[in-house]
N, C-alpha and C positions, 0 to 999 in steps of 0.2 A: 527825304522821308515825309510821308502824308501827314498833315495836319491826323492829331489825335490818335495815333498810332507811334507808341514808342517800344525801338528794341532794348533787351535787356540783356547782356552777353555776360553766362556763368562758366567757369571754370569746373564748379562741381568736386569743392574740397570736401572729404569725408571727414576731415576734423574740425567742422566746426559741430560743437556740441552745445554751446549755449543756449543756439534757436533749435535744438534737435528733442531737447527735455520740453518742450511746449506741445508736442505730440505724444500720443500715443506710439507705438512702433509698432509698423506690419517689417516683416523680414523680406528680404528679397527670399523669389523658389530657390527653395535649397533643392530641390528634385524632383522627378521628373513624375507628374499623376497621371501621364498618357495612359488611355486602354484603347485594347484594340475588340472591339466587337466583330464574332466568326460569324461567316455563313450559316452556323447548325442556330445564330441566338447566344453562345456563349461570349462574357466578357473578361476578356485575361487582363489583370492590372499588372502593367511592365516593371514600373519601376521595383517592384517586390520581389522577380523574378532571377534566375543568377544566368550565367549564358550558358546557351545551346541552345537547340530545338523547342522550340516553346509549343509549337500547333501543327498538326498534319494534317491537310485537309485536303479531297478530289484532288485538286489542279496542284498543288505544291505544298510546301512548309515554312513557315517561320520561323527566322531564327533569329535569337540574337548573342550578338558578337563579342568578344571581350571589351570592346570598347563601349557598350550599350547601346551599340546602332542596330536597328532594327533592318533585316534582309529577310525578301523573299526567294525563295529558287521553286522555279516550278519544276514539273516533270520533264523527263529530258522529253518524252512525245504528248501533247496534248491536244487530243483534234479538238475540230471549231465547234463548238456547242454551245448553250447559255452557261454564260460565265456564273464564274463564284465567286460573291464580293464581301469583303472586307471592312471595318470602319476604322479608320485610326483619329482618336478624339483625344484633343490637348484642350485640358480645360483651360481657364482663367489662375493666374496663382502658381502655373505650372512651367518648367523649364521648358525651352525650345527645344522638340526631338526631331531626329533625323531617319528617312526610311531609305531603303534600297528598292525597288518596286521589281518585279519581277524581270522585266527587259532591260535593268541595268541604270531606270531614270532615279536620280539621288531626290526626296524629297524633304525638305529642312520647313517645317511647320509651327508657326509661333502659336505664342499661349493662346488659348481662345478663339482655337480652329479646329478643321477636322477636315480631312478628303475620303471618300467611299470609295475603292478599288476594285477591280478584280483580281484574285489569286493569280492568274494565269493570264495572258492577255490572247483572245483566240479572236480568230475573223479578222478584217481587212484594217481594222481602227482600235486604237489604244486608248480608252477615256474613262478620265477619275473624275470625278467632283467636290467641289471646293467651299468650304463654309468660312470665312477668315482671310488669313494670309498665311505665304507659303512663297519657298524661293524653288526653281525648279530647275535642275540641270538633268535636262533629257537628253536621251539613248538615243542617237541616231537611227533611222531604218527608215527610208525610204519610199518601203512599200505598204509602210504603215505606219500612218498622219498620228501624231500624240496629240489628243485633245482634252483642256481644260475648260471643265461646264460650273459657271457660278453665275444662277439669277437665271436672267436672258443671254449672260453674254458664253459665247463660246468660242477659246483661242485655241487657236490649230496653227500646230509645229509638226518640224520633221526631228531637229536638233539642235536645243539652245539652250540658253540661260533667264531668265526671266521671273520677277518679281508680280506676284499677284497679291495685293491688298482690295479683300471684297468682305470685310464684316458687315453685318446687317444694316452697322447704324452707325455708320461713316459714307455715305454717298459722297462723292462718286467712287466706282471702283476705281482703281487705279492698278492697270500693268505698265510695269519698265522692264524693258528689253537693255539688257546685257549685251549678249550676243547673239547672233544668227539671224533668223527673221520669224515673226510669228503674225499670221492674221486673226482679225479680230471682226466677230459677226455679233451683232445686237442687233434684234427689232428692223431690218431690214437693212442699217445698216454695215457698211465695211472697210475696212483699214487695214495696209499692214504697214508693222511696225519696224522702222530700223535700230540698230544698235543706237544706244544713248538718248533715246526718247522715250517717253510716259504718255502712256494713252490714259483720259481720263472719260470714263463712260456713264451718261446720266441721260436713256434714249441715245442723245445725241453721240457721237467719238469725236472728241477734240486729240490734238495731237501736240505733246510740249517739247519743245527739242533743247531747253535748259533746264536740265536738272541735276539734284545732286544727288549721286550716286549714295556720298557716305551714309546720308542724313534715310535715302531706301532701304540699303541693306544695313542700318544700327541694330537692327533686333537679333539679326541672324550673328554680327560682332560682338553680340550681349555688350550693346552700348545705348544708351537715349541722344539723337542727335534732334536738338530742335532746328530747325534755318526758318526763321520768321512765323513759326506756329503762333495760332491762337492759343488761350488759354483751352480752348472747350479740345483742341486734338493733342495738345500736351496732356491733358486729362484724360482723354481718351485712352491714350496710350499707356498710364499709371492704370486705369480699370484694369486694363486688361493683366497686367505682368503684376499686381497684386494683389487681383482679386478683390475689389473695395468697390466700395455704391457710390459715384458722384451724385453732388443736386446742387446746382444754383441759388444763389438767396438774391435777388434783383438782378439784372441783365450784366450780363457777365463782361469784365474790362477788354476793352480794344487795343491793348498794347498786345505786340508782338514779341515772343520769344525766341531768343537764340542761343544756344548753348550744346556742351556736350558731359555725358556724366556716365558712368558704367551702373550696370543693371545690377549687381553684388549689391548696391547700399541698398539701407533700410528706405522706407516712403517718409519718415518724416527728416531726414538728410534731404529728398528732395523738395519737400514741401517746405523746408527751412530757405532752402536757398532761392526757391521762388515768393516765399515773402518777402526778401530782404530785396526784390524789386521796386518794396510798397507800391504795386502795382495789385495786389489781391492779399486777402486774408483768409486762415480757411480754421475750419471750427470739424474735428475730428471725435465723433461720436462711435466707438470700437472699429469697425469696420464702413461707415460711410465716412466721407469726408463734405463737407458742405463749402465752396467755393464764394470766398463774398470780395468786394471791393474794397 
């Protein structure tokens, strides 16, 4: 282990309550604030809604299903025109929702994301756009390449599985292939990616062929897996799932975090059990939290 760099391995027991009354409590999302913005400019808030047909619009409908998942079905014939696009936005604070997309591609979108669709997928190419992160298990078709556009980068599949983590202010992006194969084009450059590796994109494509799967998909298992995170993407991560303002007070500590804990607990259960590192202290003013050594 590097000089000045210590791990800290939490289990992540929900009864401890002594360091828990020294916070304030944010709740974990208890459900789900996803809306979906129409083509016409209208915004339908899901979670308020009960199941069936929610929206009819040109190219198809939305519906959603007894289990709260959101499915498209277009029309059975839709010739190729300018498409009809869609917004589906998962604020911060918000449960992970899951779409059906018209060609059958499943998409599972965490808090403090969003992808732009179309209704219908017409013409030669299928492509969404991605604000965040999102797991993706696309519809196979051959004759038409599924493409995902976040920033510069643009990854193009036929049919696979794959992890895209691109919010604004976590450089670099990072996609992990699952399964099948996908390429990847930024800025001139090019890659494709095989099962079990993580492209990391900053200009440059690196490519990392050790990683850990659990510690990628923990959002979409409603889990927090740290494996040697900083403080500043363990925090990251808390922004996002409840909605809270990080800020630093002096340069933020160099030990590393490892641990695993379920996303149900409250933020000061997790904020208790990363003090008891005495590696940070943190000072919670309603909704910020201020991170100090």
């Amino acid at each position: 282990m590097a000089i000045g760099i210590a791990v800290y391995l939490f289990t992540g027991n929900p009864n401890n309550q002594s360091a828990v009354q020294q916070y304030t409590d944010v709740a974990a999302p208890a459900s789900s604030r996803a809306t979906v913005k129409l083509a016409n400019g209208e915004t339908i808030t899901l979670d308020s809604l009960l199941s069936g047909t929610i929206a009819v619009q040109e190219d198809g409908k939305l519906i959603k299903n007894k289990n709260g998942q959101l499915v498209y079905q277009a029309q059975p014939s839709v010739a190729d025109h300018t498409p009809v696009y869609n917004t589906l936005d998962n604020p911060k604070g918000s449960k992970v929702v899951d779409i059906t997309l018209a060609d059958g591609t499943q998409v599972w979108l965490n808090a403090g994301s969003s992808i732009t669709f179309p209704v219908a997928f017409t013409g030669t190419q299928r492509i969404i756009t991605l604000k965040g992160e999102a797991y993706l298990d696309v519809s196979h078709d051959a004759k038409k390449p599924f493409i995902v556009q976040t920033g510069d980068l643009s990854i193009k599949v036929l049919g696979t599985g794959f992890n895209v983590n691109a919010y604004q202010d976590a450089e670099p992006i990072k996609v992990t292939l699952l399964k099948g194969s996908v390429a990847l084009f930024s800025k001139g450059a090019n890659r494709l990616l095989k099962p079990g590796q993580q492209a990391s994109i900053k200009g440059q494509i690196s490519i990392n062929n050790n990683i850990d799967v659990d510690e990628v998909l923990a959002w979409k298992n409603n889990r927090f897996v740290f494996d040697n995170c900083s403080i500043q993407q363990v925090m990251r991560q808390l922004e996002q799932w409840y909605d809270i303002e990080v800020a630093y007070e002096g340069a933020p500590t160099r030990e590393a975090f490892v641990g695993s804990i379920s996303r149900d607990v409250s933020l000061s259960q997790i904020l208790s059990l990363l003090s008891e590192t005495n590696a940070v202290r943190f000072e919670q003013q309603a909704k910020k939290v201020i991170v100090k050594k």
